[in-house]
N, C-alpha and C positions, 0 to 999 in steps of 0.2 A: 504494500500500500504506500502510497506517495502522502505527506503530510502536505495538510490546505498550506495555500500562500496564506489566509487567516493566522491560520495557528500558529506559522514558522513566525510572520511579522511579533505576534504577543509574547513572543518565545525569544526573540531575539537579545533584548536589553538583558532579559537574567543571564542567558550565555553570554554578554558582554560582562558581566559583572564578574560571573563566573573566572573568566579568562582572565581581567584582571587581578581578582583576587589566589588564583590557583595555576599551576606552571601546568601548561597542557592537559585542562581537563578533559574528559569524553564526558558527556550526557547520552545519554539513551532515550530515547521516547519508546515506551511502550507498552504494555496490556490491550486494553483492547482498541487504544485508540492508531495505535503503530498496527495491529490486525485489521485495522477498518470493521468491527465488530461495535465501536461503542455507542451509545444510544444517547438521549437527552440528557440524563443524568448522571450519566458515567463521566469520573474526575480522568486527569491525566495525570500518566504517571510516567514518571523522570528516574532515571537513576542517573547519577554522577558518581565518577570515578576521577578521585581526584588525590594531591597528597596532603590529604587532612592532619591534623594535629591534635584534635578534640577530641574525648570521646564522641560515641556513635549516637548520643541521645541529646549533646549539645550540638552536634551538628545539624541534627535533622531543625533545631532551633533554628541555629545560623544561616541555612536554608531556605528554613520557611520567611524568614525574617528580609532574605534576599527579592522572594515573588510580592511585585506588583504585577503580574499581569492580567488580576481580573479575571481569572482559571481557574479553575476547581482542580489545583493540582497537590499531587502527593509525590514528594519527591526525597527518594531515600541517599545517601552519601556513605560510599564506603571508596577505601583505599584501598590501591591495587592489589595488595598480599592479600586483603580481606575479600575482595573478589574471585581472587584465584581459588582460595582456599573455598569460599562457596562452589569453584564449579570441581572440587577435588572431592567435592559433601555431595555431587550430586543436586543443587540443589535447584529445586525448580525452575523457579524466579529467575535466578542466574544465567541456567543456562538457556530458558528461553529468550531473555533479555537478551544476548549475543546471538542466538539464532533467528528471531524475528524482530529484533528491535532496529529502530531508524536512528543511525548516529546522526544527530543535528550537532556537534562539535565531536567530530571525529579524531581527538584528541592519540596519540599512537600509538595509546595502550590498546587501543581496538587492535588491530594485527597480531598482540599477543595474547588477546582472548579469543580470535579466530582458531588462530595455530590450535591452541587450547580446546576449543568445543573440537578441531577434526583429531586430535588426537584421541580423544574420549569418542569416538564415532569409528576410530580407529581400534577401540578396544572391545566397539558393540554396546554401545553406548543407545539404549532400546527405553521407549516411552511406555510406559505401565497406563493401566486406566485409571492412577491417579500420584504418579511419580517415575523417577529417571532412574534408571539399573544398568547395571555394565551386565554384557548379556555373556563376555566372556573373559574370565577372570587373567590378570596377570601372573608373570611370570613370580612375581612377589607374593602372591597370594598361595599360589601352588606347595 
């Protein structure tokens, strides 16, 4: 799904902010508005990948503190280790966030969460009817 010129234009100042405040961040657009899935009421939801310094519950503050755009967004902040280590957990969020999410600052840590999701796809990396399983175990496992 391609994001509205609407949406990018509203979106643009907090990635401006972003970028000043944070050394090459990536933001993600995605649930269901990056699916083209979302309805009237559905918020937008942002992940930033960035080199944070806060804990994770004062950032999500610092964040929200950042949006004026008049959106109904939800926008979570984790730092690269913290990201990786979510798609190392399998974790949902995560990795569908890198396989259907829309980098509106494609920051260059995205190339190393691609590499990252085809590795794990590389290992059988298989969707459950309601989570992510490696469908074939590694050589560390064995």
């Amino acid at each position: 799904m391609m994001m509205t010129t609407d949406l990018a234009v509203k979106l643009k100042p907090l990635c401006e902010r972003l970028r000043c405040l944070f050394d090459d961040p990536l933001v993600l657009l995605c649930g269901s508005t990056a699916l083209g899935e979302n309805m009237p009421w559905s918020d937008v939801d942002l992940i930033v990948i960035a080199d944070f310094e806060k804990p994770f519950l004062e950032r999500l503050k610092e964040l929200a503190l950042l949006d004026d755009t008049g959106l109904a967004l939800e926008v979570l902040g984790y730092t690269p280790a913290e990201f990786i280590q979510m798609l190392d957990r399998l974790n949902a969020a995560a990795i569908e966030a890198v396989e259907f999410g829309i980098p509106i600052l494609p920051g260059n840590f995205l190339s190393t969460l691609k590499r990252k999701l085809t590795e794990l796809k590389k290992l059988g990396l298989a969707k459950t009817s309601c989570t992510y399983l490696l469908a074939r175990r590694t050589e560390q496992e064995r």
